[in-house]
N, C-alpha and C positions, 0 to 999 in steps of 0.2 A: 778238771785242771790237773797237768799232770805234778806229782809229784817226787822226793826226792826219800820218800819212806825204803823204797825194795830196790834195788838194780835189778837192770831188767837180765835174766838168766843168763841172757848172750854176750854179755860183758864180761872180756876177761883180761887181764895181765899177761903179756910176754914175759920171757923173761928181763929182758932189756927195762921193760917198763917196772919192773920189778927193782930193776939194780937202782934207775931214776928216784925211785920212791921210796928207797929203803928205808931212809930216817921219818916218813909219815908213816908206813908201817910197820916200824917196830913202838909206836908211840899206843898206847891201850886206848885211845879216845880215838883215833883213826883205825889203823888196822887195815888188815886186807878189806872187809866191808865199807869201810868208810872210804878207803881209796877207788873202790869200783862204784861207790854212790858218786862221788864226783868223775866218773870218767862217765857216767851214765849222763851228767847232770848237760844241761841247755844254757848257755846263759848269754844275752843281749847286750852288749855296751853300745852305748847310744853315744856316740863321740869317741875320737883316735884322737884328742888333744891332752890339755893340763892334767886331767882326770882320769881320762880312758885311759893313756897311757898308763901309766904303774897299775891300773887295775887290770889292763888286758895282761900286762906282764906275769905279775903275781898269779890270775889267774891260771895262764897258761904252764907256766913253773910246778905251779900245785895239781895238775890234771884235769883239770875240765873238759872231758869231751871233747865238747862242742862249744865254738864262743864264735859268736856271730856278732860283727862289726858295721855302725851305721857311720856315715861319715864321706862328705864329698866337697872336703875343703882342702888346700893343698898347702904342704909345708914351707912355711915361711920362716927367713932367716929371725925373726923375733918370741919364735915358737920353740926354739932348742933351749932357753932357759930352763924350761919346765917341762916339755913335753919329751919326756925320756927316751920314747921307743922310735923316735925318729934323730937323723946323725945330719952334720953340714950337708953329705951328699947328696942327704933325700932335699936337700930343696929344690921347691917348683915340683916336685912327684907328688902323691895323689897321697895323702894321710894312709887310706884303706891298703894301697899297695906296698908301701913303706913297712905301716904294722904288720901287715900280715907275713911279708916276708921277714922282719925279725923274729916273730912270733917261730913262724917255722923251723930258721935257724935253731930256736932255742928248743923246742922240741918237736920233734919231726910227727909224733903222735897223734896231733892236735887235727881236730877238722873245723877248718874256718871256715866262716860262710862271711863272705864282703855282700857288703848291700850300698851300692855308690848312688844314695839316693839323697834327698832332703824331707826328714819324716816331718807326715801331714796327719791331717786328719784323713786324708784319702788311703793310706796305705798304712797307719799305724797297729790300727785292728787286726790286719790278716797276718801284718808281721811277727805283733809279739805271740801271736797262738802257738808258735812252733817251740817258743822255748819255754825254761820252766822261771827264770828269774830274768828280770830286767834291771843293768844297771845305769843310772841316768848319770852319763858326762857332762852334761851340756850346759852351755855358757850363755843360755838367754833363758828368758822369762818364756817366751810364748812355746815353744819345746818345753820347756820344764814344765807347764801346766798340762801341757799337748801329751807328754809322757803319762801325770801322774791317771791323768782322767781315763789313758787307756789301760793303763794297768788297771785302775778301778772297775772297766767293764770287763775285762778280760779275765780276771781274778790274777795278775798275777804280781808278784810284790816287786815293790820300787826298791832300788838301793839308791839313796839320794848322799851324793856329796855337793858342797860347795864353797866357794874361797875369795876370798875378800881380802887381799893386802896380807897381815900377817895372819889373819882371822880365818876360821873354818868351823861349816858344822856338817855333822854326819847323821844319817838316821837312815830306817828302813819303816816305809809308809805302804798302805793299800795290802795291807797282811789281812786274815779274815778276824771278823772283829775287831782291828785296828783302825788308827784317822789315817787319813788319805794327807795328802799335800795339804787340801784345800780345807781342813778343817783346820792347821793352824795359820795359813796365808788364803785367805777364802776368793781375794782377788789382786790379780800381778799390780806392783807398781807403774803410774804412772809412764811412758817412754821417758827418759834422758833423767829420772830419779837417780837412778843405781847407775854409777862411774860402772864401764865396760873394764878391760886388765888392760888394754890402750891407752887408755884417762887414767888409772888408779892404781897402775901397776901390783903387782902378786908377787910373794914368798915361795917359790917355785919347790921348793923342801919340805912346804907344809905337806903337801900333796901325800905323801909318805908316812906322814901322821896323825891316822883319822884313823875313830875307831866309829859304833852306834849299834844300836842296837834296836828291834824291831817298838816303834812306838815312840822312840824315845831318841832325841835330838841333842848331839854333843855338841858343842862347844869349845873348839880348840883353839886357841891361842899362842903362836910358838915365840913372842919376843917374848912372854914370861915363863913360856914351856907350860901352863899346865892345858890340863883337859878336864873342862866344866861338865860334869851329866845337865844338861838342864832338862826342867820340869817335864813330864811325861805327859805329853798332848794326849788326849783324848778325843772320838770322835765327834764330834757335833752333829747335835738334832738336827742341825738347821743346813746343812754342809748340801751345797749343790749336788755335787757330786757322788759322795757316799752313805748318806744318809737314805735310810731302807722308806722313811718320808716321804723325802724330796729326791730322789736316786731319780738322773737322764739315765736315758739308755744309750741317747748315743753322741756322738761327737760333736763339739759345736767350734767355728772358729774363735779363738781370743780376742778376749774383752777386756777392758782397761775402763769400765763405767763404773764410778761412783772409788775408784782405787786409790785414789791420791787421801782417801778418807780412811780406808782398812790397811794398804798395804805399810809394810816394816819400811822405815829409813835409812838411808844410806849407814854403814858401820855397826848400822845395830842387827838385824836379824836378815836383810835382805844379801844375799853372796852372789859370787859368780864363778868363772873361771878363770 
C-alpha cells in the first residue's frame, strides 16, 4: 500500500507553488516536507456533491497532487444550497466537469483525474489501487458500505462524512488495526428508513464543520454549535468485513437481511448527504 511516510524524490516546488503555499510553509508542523508529502499524496472523492464539494475544494487549495473525482450526476438547481463548487450556470452540466473546472481555476497545479462512472462492485477494486486515501461523499447507503468494504480489501483508509438536517458525524475507518464502517453499522438500514436531503432537508453550512479522527466518530451538531467526540468504536471479532476471523475477500452486492434489527434510526446515528 502506498504510503504518505517519504515523497517520492521527484517532487518538487516551482517557485509559483512556493509563493501559493507560503503560509503552510513557514508553519514548523508542515514545512517544505510536509508541503511536498501532500503534492505527492493520491487521494479519491467519491462524490462532487454536499460533501465532495468543500473537501475537493479545501483539498485542492492545500496541494494535493493528485485528486481524483467519482461522480456522474448532473447539477441540479436544488444542489447550490450546499454544494459549493458548482454555480447557477453549471446547471444541467455534468457535477465532474463543473468541479473540475473550478478546481483548475483555483489552482492550475493540480492533476485531476474525472472518473464519470457509478462505482460498483465491478470497478471499485482496480479504482481505489491507484490512490493513497479515499474520501467517501456519498449520499446512500449501498455506496457507503460498497466504499467501506473496498477500502477494507484494498488496505486503504476511509474518510467518512455524513449529514442529517443540522446533525453530522465525521470519522476515518479501515486504518490498519482499526474498525471498518461495518463494525459500528454491521448492516445498512432497511430501504425508505433514512429520509434522503429531498424528504428531510440538510444545514448546507454544516458541511464546513466537521472534524474526526482515525477510529473515532464525531458528532457535530450546529443548531447548538457543539462538536461531541463520541465513543471510540472498536473493531469487532465478529465484523464481516474486517475481522482477520471472518475477513471476505472479495466483493459482494448489498444486503439489507436481518437490518431493520441492527441498523441505527432515523436522527440518531444513521446520516446522509
Amino acid at each position: 500500500m502506498p504510503t504518505l511516510t517519504d515523497a517520492p524524490p521527484a517532487v518538487t516546488l516551482n517557485n509559483d507553488e512556493i509563493l501559493r503555499y507560503s503560509r503552510h510553509l513557514i508553519m514548523p508542523e508542515v514545512g517544505m516536507e510536509g508541503q511536498l508529502k501532500l503534492k505527492a499524496a493520491k487521494v479519491l472523492c467519491i462524490g462532487a456533491g454536499g460533501l465532495g464539494s468543500p473537501l475537493a475544494l479545501y483539498l485542492g487549495a492545500a496541494g494535493v497532487g493528485t485528486l481524483g473525482i467519482v461522480d456522474f450526476d448532473v447539477v441540479d438547481y436544488t444542489n447550490l444550497q450546499r454544494q459549493i463548487i458548482h454555480s447557477t450556470a453549471d446547471v444541467g452540466r455534468p457535477k465532474l466537469d463543473s468541479a473540475a473546472e473550478k478546481l483548475k481555476a483555483m489552482n492550475p497545479f493540480l492533476n485531476i483525474k474525472k472518473f464519470n462512472i457509478r462505482l460498483s462492485s465491478d470497478n471499485a477494486l482496480e479504482l481505489f489501487k491507484e490512490f493513497d486515501v479515499i474520501a467517501d461523499g456519498t449520499d446512500n447507503f449501498p455506496t457507503r458500505y460498497l466504499v467501506n468494504d473496498a477500502c477494507v480489501l484494498t488496505g486503504k483508509p476511509n474518510v467518512y462524512g455524513s449529514i442529517f438536517r443540522f446533525e453530522g458525524q465525521a470519522s476515518i475507518f479501515a486504518t490498519k488495526d482499526g474498525p471498518c464502517y461495518r463494525c459500528l453499522y454491521p448492516e445498512p438500514p432497511p430501504p425508505g428508513l433514512v429520509p434522503s436531503c429531498a424528504e428531510g432537508g440538510v444545514l448546507g453550512i454544516l458541511r464546513n464543520s466537521r472534524r474526526g479522527g482515525p477510529g473515532r466518530s464525531d458528532h457535530i451538531r450546529n443548531a447548538s454549535g457543539r462538536i461531541k467526540a463520541a465513543a471510540r468504536p472498536r473493531r469487532r471479532p465478529a465484523c464481516a468485513r474486517c475481522s482477520r476471523a471472518t475477513r471476505i475477500s472479495d466483493l459482494q452486492p448489498w444486503r439489507t437481511s436481518n437490518s431493520a434489527r441492527r441498523s441505527p434510526q432515523p436522527g440518531k446515528r444513521a446520516r446522509h448527504q
